[in-house]
C-alpha positions in Angstrom: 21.2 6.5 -5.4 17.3 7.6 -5.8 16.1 8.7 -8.9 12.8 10.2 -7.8 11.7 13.7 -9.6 9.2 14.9 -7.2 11.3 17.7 -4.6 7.6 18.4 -2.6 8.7 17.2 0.5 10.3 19.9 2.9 13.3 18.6 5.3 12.5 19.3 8.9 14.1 21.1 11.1 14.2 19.4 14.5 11.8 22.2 16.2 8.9 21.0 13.3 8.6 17.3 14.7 6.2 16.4 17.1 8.0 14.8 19.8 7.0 11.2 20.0 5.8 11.1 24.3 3.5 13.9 22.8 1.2 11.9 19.8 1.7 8.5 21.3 0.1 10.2 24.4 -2.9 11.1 22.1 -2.8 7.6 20.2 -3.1 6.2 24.4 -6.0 8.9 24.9 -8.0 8.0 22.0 -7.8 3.9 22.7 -9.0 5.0 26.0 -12.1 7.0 24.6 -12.4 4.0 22.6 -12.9 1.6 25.6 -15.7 3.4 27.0 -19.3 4.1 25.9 -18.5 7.9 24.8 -15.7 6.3 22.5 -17.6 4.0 21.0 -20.5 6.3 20.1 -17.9 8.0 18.6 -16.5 5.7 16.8 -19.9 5.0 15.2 -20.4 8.7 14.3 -17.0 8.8 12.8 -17.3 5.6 10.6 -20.8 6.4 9.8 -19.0 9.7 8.8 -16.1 8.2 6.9 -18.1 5.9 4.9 -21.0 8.5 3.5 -17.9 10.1 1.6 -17.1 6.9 0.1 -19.1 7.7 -3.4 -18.4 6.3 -7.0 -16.7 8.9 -8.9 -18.4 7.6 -12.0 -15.3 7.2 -14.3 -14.7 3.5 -14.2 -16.7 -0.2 -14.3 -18.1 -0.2 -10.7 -16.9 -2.8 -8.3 -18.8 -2.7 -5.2 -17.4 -3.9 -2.3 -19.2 -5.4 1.6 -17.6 -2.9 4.5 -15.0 -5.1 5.9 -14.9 -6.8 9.1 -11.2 -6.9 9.5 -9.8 -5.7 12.3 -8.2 -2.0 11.8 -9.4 -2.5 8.1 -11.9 1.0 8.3 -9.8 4.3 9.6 -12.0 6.6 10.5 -10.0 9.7 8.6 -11.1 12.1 6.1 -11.0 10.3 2.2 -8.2 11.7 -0.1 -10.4 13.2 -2.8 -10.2 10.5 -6.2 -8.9 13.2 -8.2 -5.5 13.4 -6.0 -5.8 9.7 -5.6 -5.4 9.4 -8.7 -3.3 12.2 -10.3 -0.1 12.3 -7.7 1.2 8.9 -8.3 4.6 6.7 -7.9 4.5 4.3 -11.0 7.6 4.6 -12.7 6.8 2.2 -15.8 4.8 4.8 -16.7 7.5 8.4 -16.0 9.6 8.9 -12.7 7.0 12.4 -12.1 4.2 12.3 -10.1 1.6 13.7 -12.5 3.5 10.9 -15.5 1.4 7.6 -14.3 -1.9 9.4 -15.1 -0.7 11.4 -18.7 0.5 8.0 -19.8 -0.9 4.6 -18.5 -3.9 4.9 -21.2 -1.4 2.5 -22.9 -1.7 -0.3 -20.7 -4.4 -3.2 -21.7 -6.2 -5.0 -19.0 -7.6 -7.4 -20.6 -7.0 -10.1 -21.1 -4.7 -10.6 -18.6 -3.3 -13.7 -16.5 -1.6 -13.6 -13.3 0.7 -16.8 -12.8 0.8 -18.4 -9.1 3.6 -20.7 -8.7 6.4 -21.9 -6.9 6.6 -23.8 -3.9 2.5 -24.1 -3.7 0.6 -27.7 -4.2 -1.6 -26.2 -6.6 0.1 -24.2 -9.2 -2.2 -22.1 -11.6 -2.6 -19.4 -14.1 -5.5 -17.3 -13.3 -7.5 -15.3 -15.1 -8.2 -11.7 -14.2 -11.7 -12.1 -13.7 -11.7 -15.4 -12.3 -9.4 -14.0 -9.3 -12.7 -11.3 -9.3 -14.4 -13.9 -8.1 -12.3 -15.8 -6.0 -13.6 -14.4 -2.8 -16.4 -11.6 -1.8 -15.2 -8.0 -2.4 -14.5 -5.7 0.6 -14.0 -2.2 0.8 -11.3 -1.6 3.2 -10.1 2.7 3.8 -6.3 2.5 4.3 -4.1 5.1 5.2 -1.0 4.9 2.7 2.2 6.3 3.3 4.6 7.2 1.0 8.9 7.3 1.8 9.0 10.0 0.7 6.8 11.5 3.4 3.6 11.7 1.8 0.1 9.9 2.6 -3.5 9.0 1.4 -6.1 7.8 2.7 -8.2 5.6 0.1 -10.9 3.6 0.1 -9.9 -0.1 -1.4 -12.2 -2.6 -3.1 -10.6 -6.3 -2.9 -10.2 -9.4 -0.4 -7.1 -10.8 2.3 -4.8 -11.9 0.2 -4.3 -14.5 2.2 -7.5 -16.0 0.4 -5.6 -17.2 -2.4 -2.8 -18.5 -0.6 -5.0 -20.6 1.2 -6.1 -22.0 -2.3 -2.9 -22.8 -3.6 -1.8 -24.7 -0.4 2.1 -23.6 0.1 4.5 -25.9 1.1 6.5 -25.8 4.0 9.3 -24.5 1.9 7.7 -21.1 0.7 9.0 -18.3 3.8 8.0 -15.7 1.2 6.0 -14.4 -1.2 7.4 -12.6 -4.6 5.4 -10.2 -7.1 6.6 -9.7 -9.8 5.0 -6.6 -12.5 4.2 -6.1 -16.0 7.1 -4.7 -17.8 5.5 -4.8 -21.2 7.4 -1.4 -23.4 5.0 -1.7 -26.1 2.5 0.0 -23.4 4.9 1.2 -20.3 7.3 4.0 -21.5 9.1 3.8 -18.5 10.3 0.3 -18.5 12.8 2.0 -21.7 14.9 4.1 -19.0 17.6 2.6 -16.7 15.9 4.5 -13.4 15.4 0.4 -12.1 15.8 -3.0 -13.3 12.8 -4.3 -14.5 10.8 -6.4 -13.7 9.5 -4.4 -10.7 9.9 -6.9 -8.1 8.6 -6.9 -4.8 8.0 -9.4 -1.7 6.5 -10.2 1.6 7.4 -12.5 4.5 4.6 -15.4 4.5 3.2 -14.1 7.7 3.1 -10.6 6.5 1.0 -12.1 3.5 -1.3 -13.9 5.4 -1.9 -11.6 7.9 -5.8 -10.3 7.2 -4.8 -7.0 6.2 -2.8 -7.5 3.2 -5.2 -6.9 0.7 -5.1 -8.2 -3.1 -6.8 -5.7 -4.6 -8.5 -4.7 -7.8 -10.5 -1.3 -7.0 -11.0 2.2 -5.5 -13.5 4.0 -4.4 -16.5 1.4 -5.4 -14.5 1.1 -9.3 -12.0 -0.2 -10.4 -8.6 0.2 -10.5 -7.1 3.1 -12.9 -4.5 2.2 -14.6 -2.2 4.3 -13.1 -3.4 3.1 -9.4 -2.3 -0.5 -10.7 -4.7 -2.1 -13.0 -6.2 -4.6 -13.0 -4.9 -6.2 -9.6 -2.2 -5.0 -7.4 -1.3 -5.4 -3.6 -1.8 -3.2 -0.5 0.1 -3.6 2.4 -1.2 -0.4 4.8 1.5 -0.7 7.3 4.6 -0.5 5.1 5.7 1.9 2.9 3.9 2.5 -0.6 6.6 1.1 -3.0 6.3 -2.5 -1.2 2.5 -2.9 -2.9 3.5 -4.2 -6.4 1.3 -3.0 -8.8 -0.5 -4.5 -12.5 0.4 -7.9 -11.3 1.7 -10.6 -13.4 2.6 -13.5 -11.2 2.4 -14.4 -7.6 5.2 -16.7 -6.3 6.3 -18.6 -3.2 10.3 -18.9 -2.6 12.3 -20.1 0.4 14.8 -17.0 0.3 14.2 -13.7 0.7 13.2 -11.9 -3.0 15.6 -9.4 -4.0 13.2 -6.7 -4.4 13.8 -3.9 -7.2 13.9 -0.7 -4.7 16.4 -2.8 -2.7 18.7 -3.7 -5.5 18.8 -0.3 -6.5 19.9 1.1 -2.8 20.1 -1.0 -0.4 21.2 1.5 2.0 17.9 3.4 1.6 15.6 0.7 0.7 14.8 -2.6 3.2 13.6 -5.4 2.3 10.8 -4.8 5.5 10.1 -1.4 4.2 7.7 -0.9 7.3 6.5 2.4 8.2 8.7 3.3 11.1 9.2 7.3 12.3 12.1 6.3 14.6 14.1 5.4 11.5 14.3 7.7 9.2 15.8 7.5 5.7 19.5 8.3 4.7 18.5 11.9 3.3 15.5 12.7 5.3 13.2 12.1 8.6 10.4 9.7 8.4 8.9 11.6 11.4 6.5 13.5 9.8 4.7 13.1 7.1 2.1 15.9 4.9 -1.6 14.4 3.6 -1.8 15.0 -0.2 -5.5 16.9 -0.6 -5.1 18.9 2.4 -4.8 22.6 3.4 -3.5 23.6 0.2 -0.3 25.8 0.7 -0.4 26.4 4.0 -0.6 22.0 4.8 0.6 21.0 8.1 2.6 18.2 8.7 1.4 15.6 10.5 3.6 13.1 13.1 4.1 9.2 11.6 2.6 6.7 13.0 4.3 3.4 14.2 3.1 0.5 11.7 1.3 3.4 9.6 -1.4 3.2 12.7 -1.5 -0.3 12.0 0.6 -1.2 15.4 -2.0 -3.1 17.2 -2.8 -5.3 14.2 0.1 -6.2 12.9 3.3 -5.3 15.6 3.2 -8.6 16.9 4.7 -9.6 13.5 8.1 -8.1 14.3 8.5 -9.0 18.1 11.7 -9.5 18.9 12.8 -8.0 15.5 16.1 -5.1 15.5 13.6 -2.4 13.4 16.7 -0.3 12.9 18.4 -3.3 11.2 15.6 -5.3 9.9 14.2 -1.3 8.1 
């Protein structure tokens, strides 16, 4: 069961995948390179690099952000220009195609707009939109974001650890998880009409996944922002798991002992884990999750590129799943 519309993504045949000794000898290279003095002039060159294409398109409200500090938070790759960013998108209140989100989210009203925090918190609360602006200082994070389908980004974000607002609402020892829940408004959102999900989207994090630095709450790109269809006015971004996991245009936030059933998972739960972490050694039913092709690149003759363990994000955040069965636990 998958109701996606977009056929871009070419199966692989076996001879097309980079064999995984090969880039995790390169991944062990580079973190040696890193370790010494020639690395880390490097790695200065490269950020420097990375962040001088950062630039405010000009479209949107700005929203600065301070470089983060966060460990792993700044990849060093090439940006995905903002046009792509923002023209090939998965938003499927707003049309199943990839080019839908942008023709049709001009519907949806930002403000005002509340997101509720409840559950099994101390300190339940209904927050305005731009009182969660200023919850915490802005950061501009560059994420790589991969896509199951086997397509990726890499975006500059504008926001703060969501973990800051957990923090502020003081959890109780009964909340394992974290639930988001979407707007599924039809008046503005022609998609939520069709039977392609059950709506509310839902999605949902363990509580360490949540707290851990790098789950950003997030409210811009590129120094503006959020478009609408790029989930205005405050979605999540988890960088090591799968796109579909960051629930966009927020509505409420809430803490549950159980395990959310999330919307991609009640629709096929074959296909669709609730961990949803970006894993090339497991692929999907219908296609390999080795590879993966960079939207903005190359044109018609893009390469593929291999998949990284974690998105890249292994070091930061693989410590979360020790001891875990990744083929069971997808």
């Amino acid at each position: 069961m998958h109701f996606l519309k977009d056929r871009g993504y070419v199966h692989l045949a076996g001879s097309e995948i980079t064999p995984r000794r090969l880039y995790e000898g390169r991944r062990e290279m580079l973190r040696s390179l890193a370790a010494g003095a020639g690395g880390i002039a490097l790695a200065t060159w490269a950020s420097r690099d990375a962040l001088a294409e950062v630039s405010r398109p000009g479209k949107l409200t700005a929203l600065p952000g301070a470089r983060s500090s966060v460990a792993g938070a700044m990849t060093l790759e090439k940006l995905t220009p903002y046009a792509d960013a923002t023209s090939y998108n998965n938003y499927y209140e707003f049309g199943t195609d990839k080019s839908d989100p942008a023709r049709n989210a001009g519907t949806l009203k930002t403000r005002p707009w509340t997101v509720s925090v409840e559950g099994e918190i101390k300190k339940p609360k209904v927050y305005d939109i731009d009182e969660l602006l200023k919850l915490s200082a802005m950061e501009e994070r560059v994420y790589r974001m991969r896509c199951v389908e086997g397509w990726s980004m890499v975006i500059p974000w504008v926001g703060y650890s969501l973990a800051e607002l957990i923090k502020r609402v003081e959890p109780t020892g009964n909340a394992k998880y974290v639930e988001f829940t979407t707007l599924a408004d039809r008046s503005m959102m022609p998609g939520v009409g069709s039977r392609v999900l059950e709506w509310p989207y839902i999605e949902g994090l363990r509580m360490d996944e949540a707290m851990h630095p790098l789950a950003l709450l997030t409210f811009g790109i590129y120094g503006e922002v959020l478009p609408n269809q790029n989930g205005a006015p405050v979605r999540a971004v988890v960088p090591w798991k799968y796109g579909f996991k960051s629930g966009k245009s927020i509505v409420r936030i809430r803490f549950v002992e159980k395990e959310p059933r999330t919307s991609w998972n009640k629709a096929a739960s074959s296909e669709y884990g609730f961990y949803s972490n970006v894993n090339p050694n497991v692929d999907h039913p219908r296609w390999s999750q080795a590879t993966e092709r960079r939207i903005g690149e190359d044109g018609l003759f893009q390469k593929k590129r291999a998949t990284l363990m974690f998105n890249g994000y292994e070091a930061q955040v693989g410590q979360l799943y020790a001891g875990m069965d990744l083929k069971k636990f997808f």
